[in-house]
N, C-alpha and C positions, 0 to 999 in steps of 0.2 A: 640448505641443500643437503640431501642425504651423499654419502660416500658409498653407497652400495651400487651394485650392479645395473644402471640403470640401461636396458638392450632398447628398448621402444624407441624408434626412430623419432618419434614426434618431441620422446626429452633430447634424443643429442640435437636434435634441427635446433629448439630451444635452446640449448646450454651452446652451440655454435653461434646464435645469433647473440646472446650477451656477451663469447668471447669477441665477436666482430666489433662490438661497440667500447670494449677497453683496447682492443689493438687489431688491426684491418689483417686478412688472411686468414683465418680462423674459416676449416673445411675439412670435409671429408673425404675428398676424393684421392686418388694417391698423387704421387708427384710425377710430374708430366716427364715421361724419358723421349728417347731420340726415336727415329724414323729408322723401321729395320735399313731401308734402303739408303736411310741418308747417315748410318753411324759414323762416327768421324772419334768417339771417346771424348773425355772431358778433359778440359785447362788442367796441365800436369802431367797427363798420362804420360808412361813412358810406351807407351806402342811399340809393335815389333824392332827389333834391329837397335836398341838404346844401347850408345856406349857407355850407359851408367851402369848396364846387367852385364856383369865382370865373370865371366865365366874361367879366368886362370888359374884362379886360385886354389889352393888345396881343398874345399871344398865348390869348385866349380863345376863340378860334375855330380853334384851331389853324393858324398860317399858311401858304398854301398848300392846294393838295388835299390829300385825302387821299389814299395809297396803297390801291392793292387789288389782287386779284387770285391766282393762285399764288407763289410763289417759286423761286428755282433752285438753284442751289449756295451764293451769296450773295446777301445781301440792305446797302442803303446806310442805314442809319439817319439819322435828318434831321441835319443840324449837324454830322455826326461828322468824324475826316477819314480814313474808312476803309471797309473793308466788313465783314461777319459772316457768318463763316462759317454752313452750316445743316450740323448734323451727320449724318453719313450714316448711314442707317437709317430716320429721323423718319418718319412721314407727314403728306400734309396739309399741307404749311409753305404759309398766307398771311398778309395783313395782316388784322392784327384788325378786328374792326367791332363798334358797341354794338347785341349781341345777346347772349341769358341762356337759360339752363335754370333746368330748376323743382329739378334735384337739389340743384347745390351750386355757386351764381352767386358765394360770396362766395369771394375770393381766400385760399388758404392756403399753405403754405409758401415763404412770401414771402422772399427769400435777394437780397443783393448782392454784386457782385464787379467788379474795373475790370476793361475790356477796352482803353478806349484811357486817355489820360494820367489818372492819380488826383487832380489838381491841377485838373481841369476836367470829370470824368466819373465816373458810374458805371452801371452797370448791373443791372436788376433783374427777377428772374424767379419767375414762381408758375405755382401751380397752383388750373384749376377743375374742374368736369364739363365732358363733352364737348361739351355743346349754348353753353357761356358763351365766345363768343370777341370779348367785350369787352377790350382790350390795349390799356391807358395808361396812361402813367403824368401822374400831376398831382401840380405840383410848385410851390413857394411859399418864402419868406423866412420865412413864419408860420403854423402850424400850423392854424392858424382861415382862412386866407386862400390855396387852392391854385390860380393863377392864370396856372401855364402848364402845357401840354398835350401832350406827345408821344405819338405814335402807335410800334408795335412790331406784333410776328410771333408767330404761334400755330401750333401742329404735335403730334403726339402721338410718344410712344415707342412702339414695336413689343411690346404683351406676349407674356411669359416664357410658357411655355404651362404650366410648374409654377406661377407664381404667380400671386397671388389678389388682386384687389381687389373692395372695395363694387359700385364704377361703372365706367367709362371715365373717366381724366384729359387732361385737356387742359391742355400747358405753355404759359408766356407768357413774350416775352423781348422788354425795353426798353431801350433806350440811350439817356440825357441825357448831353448833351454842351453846350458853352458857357459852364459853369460856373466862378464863379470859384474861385483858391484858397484854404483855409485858411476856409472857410465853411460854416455850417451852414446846412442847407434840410430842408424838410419837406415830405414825399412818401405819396401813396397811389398803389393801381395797385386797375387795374377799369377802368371808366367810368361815363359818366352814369347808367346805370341803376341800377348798382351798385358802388361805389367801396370797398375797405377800410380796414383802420386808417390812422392818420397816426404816421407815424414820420420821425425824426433823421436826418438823415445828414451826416455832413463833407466834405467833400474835404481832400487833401492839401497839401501846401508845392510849390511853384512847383520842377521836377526840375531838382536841383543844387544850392538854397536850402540853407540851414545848418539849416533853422526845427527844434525839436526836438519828437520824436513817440515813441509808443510802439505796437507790436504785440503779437501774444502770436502764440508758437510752440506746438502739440499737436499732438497723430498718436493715431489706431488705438482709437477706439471699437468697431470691429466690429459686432457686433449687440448690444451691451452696452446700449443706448440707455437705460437707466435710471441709470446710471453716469454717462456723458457728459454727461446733461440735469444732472446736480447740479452736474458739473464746467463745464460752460457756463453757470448759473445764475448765477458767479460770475464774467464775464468781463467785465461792464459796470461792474463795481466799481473795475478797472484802468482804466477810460477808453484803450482803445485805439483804434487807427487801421483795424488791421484784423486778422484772423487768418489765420497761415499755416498751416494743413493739410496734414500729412506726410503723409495717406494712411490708407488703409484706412479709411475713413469708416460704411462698410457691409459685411456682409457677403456679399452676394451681387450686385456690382456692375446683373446684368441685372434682377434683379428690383427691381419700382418700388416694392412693399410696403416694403422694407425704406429707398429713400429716402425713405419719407414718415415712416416712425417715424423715421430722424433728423431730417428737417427737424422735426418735430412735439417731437422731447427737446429740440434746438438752439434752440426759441422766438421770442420778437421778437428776441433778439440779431442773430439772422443777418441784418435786414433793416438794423440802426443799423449793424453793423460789417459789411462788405466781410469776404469769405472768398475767400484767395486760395486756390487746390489743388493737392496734389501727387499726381499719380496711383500708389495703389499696388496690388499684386499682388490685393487682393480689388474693385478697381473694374474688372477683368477686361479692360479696353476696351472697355467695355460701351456699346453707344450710348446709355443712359439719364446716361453721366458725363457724355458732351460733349455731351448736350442738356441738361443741369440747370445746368451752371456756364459764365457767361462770359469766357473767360480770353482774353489777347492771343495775338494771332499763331496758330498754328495749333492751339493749345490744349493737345497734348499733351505739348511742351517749349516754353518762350516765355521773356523776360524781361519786366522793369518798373522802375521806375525810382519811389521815393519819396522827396519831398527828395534828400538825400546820399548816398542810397543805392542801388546798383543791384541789383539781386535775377534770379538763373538758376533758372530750374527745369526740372529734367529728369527722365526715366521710365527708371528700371532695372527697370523690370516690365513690358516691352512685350509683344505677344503671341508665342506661340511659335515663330514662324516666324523673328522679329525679334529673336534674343537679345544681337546683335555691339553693344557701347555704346561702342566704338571709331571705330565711322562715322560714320555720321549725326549723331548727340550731341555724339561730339565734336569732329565738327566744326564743328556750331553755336554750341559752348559755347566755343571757340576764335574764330569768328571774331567772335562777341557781345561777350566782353570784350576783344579787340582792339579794337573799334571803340568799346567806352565806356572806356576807356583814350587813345585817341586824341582826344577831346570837347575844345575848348577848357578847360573845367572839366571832368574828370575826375570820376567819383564819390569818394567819401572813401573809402566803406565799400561791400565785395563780398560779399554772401552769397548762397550757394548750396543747396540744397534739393533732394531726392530721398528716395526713401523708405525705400530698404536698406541701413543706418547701413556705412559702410568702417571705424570703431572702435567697437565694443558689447563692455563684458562680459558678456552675457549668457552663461550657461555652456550653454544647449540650442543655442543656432546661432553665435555669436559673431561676428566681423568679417565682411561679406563679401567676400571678395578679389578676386572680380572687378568688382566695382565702385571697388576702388582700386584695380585697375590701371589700370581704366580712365579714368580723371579725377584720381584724385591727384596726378600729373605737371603737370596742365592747371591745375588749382586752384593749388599750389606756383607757375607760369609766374606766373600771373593774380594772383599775391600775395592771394587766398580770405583773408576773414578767419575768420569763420564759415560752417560746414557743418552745417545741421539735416535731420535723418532721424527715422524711426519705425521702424516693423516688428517691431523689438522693444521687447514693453511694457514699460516702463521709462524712470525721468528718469536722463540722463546727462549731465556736463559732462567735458569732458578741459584736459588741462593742452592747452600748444601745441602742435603735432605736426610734425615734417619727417621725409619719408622712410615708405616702405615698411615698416619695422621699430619705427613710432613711437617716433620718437625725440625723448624731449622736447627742445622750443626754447623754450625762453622768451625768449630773448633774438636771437634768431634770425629772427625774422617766422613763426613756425610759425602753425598752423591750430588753430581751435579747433571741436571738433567734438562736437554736441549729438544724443542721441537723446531726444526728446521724445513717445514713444510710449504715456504712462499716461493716456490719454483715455478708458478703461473694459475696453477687451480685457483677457483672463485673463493677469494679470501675470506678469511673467517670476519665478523663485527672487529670495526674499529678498538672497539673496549672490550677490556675482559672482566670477566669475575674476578671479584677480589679476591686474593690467595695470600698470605703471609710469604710467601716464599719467592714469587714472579720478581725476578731483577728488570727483566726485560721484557715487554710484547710489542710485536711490533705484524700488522697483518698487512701485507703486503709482498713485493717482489723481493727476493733477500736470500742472501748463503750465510753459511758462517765459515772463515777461515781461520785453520787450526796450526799454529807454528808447535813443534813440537823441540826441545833439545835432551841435555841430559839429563837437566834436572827442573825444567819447567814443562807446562802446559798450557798453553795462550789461545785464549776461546777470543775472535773476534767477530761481531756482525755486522754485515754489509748492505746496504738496499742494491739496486741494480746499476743505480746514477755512482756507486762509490763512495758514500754518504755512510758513516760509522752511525751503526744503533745501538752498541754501548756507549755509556757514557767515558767509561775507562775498562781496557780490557777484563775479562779474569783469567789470572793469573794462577795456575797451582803448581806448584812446589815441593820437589820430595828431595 
């Protein structure tokens, strides 16, 4: 099965009816909402008049005016200490106001991600009907008691003219900042009129802090979304900090259908866990990517910083005009970990992330070598501990690696490099190509969970049943 672009209706009918036959659900229509006339909001909602929306409080009135108006290229979110980008394409970008439609006022695919520091922020984005551009988020110590108020921005994506929805959506994007670290708060987004569920969220360790955490690394559901929802059914189990996303999340980047059926398989998880992203080759450059997720910096390559850790991400699936990952890239990614290399405290641990795995055995497309020419050099300079990718479906761990020719290091400082791609896409062959190096394949449904402290690094992998694919973690050490 090729990973490129495949638009021809006749291959998704096809590649739909082989997902029907691993797991029942498998379609492309969007997800069935309410009756303009029969709306009543979903299990949870806090609908008008909730004694849980605490309006006493020193920020119960929200402090300050409020914003209004259009917006322009960027907009300042309150508190923050930055601006946000508006991505190009959107329409419509203003500040919200508590005003409703009769379609579908109650918030759905409600998703978090940080944009500025994790230690003191997050950010959160949904979706309603076009007429609801109520955007806030309310935010509390206690889930009974939501008693501070941030205001945010509303904008639509540009429809696909091939795809189909119900209604017109309209997206919503909020930024809480101020927050302390290492704390759980409880948050709904909407407004007074109409408020959603109340959900968890943490923040992270104070950047540089030892404090110890855990993430989960997956990639490449595709359009499999029946797959993925089982394999994210089971991600709150792990108690993670947040999830990294290798990519191909969807498959057909422009079309907004198919991000609703993943936010819709992905559930409340995505609202409790922060979902970082890696852009791959089927999120197209879609304006619908970088209007659904809020990611630092310029969103399509950026870093972050959690606890001890500093984390690169980069796009080796840019658009076609933009194939060279020797420029731009790397010279970002160069002069990125120079300058957290440089940091009074130093991060412990470097990981890096992109979507088109530089060692896979996968025997239909295998390593790709121009993305290790391109960065393999850089990573090795930058002493990379881990290197997580997707694209090909399949769990992989490798021994250590130095050199062009993987050449195992173990004792060396070599790289250890993960393809995390069995997030639901049509799995790669059972067996792979031999390679000196493959500790682990395993092609199938699968994360990996990453426990991080002060001075270890714990790569674990998991099938969907909970079932370890290591035989014994790896363990790295500084």
């Amino acid at each position: 099965m090729t990973r490129g672009h495949a638009t021809l209706s006749v291959v998704r009918t096809s590649l739909c009816a082989l997902a029907a036959l691993l797991a029942a659900g498998c379609g492309h229509s969007s997800p069935s909402q309410p009756d303009a006339a029969a709306f009543t909001g979903r299990p949870g909602d806090l609908g008008a008049s909730s004694p849980v929306i605490d309006h006493s409080g020193p920020n119960g009135g929200l402090a300050g005016a409020l914003q209004s108006g259009a917006i322009g290229d960027t907009w300042q979110p309150a508190g923050c200490p930055g601006t946000v980008p508006v991505a190009q394409g959107v329409t419509g970008a203003a500040w919200g106001t508590d005003s409703y439609g009769a379609t579908d006022k109650s918030p759905h695919g409600v998703h978090t991600s940080f944009r500025f520091d994790p230690s003191s922020s997050f950010a959160a984005i949904w979706e309603t009907d076009a007429d609801t551009k109520a955007t806030f988020v309310a935010y509390g110590d206690s889930p009974t008691k939501l008693d501070h108020f941030v205001q945010g921005v509303t904008f639509a994506n540009p429809p696909d003219p091939i795809d189909r929805l119900d209604y017109p959506l309209l997206v919503h994007e909020v930024h809480v900042c101020g927050l302390q670290p290492n704390h759980t708060y409880y948050f709904a987004v909407g407004g007074d009129g109409w408020y959603g569920n109340v959900y968890p969220i943490t923040t992270g360790p104070t950047i540089g802090a030892a404090d110890a955490f855990r993430f989960i690394a997956m990639g490449d559901s595709n359009f499999f979304y029946s797959l993925y929802a089982q394999l994210q059914a089971t991600v709150s189990a792990y108690s993670p900090a947040f999830t990294l996303f290798t990519g191909d999340m969807i498959h057909q980047g422009t079309y907004q259908s198919d991000w609703e059926q993943w936010f819709a398989a992905g559930g409340p998880t995505l609202a409790s866990v922060p979902t970082m992203t890696v852009h791959g080759n089927h999120e197209e450059m879609a304006v619908d990517y970088f209007a659904l997720f809020a990611l630092p910096g310029g969103e399509e390559i950026y870093s972050f910083d959690f606890g001890n850790v500093h984390f690169v991400v980069l796009n080796d699936s840019p658009t076609a005009g933009d194939t060279d990952l020797t420029g731009r890239q790397a010279s970002f990614l160069d002069a990125d970990l120079t300058a957290a290399e440089q940091r009074p405290v130093p991060p412990t641990w470097i990981v890096t992330s992109h979507h088109r795995p530089m060692f896979s055995s996968d025997p239909q497309q295998g390593s790709f070598l121009n993305v290790r020419g391109a960065w393999q050099s850089l990573f090795e300079k930058h002493h990379v501990d881990v290197d997580f990718n997707g694209h090909s479906h399949h769990y992989e761990s490798t021994l250590p690696i130095l050199g062009d020719g993987g050449i195992v290091a173990p004792d060396a400082g070599g790289i250890r490099y993960m393809t995390v791609g069995g997030a639901g896409a049509l799995y790669d062959p059972p067996t792979p190509t031999p390679n000196p190096w493959t500790l682990v394949y395993y092609a199938g449904l699968s994360l990996a969970v990453i426990d991080v402290t002060a001075h270890t690094f714990t790569i674990q992998g998991y099938k969907a049943d909970g079932s370890l694919l290591e035989s014994a973690p790896i363990v790295l050490q500084k």
